[in-house]
N, C-alpha and C positions, 0 to 999 in steps of 0.2 A: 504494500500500500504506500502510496508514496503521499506524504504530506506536504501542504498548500504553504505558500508562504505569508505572512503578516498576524496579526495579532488576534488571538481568542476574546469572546467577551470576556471571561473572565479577568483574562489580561486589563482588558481594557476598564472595567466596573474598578478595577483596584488599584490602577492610575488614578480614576477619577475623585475614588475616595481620598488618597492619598493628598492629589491636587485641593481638593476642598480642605481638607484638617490643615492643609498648611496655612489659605488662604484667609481660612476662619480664627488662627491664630495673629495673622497679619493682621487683620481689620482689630481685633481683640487689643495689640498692644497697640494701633494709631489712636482708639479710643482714649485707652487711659493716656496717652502722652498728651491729648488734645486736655483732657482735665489738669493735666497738672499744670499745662500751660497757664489756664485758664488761674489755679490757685496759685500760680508763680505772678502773671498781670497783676490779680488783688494786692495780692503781697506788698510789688513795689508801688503799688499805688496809694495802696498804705503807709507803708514805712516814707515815703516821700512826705507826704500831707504830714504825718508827725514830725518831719526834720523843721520842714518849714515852718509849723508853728510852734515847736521849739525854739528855734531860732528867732520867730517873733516876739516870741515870751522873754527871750534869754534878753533880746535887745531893750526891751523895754522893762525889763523885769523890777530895777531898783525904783524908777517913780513908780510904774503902774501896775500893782499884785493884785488883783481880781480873781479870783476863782472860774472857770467858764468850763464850756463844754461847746464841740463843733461838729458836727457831722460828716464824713469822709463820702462823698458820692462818685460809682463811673456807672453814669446809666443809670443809676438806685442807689440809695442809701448801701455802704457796702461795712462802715465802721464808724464807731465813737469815740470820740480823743475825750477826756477830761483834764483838767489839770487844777493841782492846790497848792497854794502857798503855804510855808509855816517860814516860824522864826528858829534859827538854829540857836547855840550856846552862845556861839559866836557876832550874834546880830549880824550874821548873814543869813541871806533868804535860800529857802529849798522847795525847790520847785519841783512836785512830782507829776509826772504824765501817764493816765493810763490808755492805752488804747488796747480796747474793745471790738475786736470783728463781730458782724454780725453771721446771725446761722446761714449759711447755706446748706442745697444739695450737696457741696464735695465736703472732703473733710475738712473740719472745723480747725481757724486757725486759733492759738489760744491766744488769750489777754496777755499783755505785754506792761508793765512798769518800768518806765525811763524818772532818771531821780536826776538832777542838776543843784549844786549849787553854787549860788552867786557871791561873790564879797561887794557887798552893799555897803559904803562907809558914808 
């Protein structure tokens, strides 16, 4: 008996499978890279918003100690800065910052505390 040349279905059915589990894996890790992108964007968009108003605080800090609170937005409300004055030992001021992400779908980034203090004479 002499045999045909080219491929059996079976051959063929377990290529296909094979091709699929790879392809189903590929799509699987673009997913997750796209999210952590996504919580990598918040992130410095975050951390930005708090340098800067840091940096507003720090500048202005010796006249003007207010306690306040700011809302972080890209698109939506994404986080909450707080910050408070106190008096240290030394009559200089200590300025703490908390910033706050809010819940999303991805995973949660936590609360963060930034502490500065200023020599105020």
């Amino acid at each position: 008996m002499k045999r045909r040349a080219g491929f059996t279905l079976l051959e063929v059915l377990v290529a296909v499978v094979v091709l699929t589990l790879g392809l189903l894996g590929l799509i699987a890790q673009t997913a997750a890279l796209v999210r952590a992108l996504a919580r990598v964007r918040r992130a410095e968009t975050i951390t930005t918003a708090a340098a800067a108003r840091l940096e507003q605080l720090r500048a202005t800090g010796c006249n003007v100690r207010a306690d306040g609170a700011e809302v972080v937005t890209q698109g939506s409300a994404i986080a909450r800065l707080d910050w408070t004055w106190s008096t240290t030992a030394d009559s200089s001021r200590r300025l703490g910052l908390v910033l706050t992400p809010r819940p999303t779908p991805l995973p949660a980034l936590p609360p963060e505390t930034l502490t500065m203090v200023l020599p105020c004479r």
